[in-house]
C-alpha positions in Angstrom: 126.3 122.3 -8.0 129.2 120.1 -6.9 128.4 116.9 -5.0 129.0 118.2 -1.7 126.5 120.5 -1.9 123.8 118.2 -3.8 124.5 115.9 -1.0 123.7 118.9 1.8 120.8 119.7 -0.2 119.3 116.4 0.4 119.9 116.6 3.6 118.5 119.6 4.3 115.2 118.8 2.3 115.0 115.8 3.7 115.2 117.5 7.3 112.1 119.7 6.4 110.1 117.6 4.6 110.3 115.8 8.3 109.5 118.9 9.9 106.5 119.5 7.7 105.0 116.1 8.8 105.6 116.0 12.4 103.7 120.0 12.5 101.4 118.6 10.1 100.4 116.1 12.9 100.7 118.4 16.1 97.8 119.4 17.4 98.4 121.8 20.3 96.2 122.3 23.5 94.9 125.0 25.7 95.0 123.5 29.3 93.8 125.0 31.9 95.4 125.5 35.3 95.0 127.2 38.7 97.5 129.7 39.3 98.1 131.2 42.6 100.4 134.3 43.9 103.1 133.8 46.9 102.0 136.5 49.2 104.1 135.1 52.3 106.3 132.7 53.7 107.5 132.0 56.9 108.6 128.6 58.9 107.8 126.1 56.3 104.1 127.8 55.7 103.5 129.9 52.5 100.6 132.3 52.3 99.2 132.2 48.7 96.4 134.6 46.8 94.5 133.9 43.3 93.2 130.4 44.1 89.5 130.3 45.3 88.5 127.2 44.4 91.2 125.0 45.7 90.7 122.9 48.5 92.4 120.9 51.1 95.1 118.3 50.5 96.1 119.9 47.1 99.6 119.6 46.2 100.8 123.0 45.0 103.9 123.7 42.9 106.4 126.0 43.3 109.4 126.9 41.7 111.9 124.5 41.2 109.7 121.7 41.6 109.2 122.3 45.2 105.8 121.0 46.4 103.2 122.5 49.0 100.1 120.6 50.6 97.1 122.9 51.0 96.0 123.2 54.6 94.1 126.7 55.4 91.6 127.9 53.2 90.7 131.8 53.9 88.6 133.5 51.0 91.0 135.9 49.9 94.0 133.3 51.1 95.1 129.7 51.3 98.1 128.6 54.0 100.7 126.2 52.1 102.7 123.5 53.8 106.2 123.4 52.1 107.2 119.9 51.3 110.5 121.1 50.9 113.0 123.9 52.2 111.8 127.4 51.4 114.5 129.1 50.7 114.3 129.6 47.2 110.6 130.4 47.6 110.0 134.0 47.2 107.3 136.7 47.5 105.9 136.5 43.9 106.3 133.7 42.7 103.5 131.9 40.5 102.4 128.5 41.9 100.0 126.3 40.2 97.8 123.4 41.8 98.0 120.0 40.6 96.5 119.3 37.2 97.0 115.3 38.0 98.8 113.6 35.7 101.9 115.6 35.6 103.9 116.2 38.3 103.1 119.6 39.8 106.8 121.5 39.5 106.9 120.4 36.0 103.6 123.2 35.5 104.8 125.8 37.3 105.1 129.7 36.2 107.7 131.7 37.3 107.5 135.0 36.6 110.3 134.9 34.5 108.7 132.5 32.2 105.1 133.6 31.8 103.1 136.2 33.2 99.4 134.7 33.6 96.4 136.8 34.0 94.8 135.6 37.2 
């Protein structure tokens, strides 16, 4: 070996022998969320399926970390005030209510990321 690559050797087992440690220490978590269905939207209301159990006040995110404040709770249906403009908010899209200490857009599902089962 020349001394260029002994030294990118090191390197390299250096890098994952770090790897090895930090995965040895991760211990990953199943978290669970509320995930709802945009069924509608019109005038700054959205219309949203596949959350039963929410209830009033609850801040719902959208895509692109847009928020929502639940106001109308049907049984098959909840009515979404839209904290911000609704433009990009489209028939379809996953929303999910807050889990608390992270901001809500930060845990939202788009179908283009994930495809929960609801």
């Amino acid at each position: 070996m020349t001394p260029n690559s002994e030294s990118l050797q090191s390197i390299l087992d250096e890098t994952f022998y770090s790897f090895d440690r930090v995965l040895q220490k991760h211990e990953p978590q199943l978290v669970s969320r509320k995930v709802g269905i945009v069924q509608s939207v019109y005038s700054g209301i959205a219309t949203v399926s596949g959350l039963p159990n929410v209830k009033v006040d609850e801040l719902i995110g959208f895509p692109k970390d847009l928020l929502g404040i639940t106001f109308n709770l049907d049984a098959d249906k909840v009515g979404v005030i839209l904290l911000d403009d609704s433009e990009h908010i489209e028939i379809g899209n996953f929303v999910v209510v807050s889990a608390g200490e992270d901001p809500p857009g930060s845990q939202c599902i788009t179908p283009q990321t994930a495809t929960p089962s609801i």
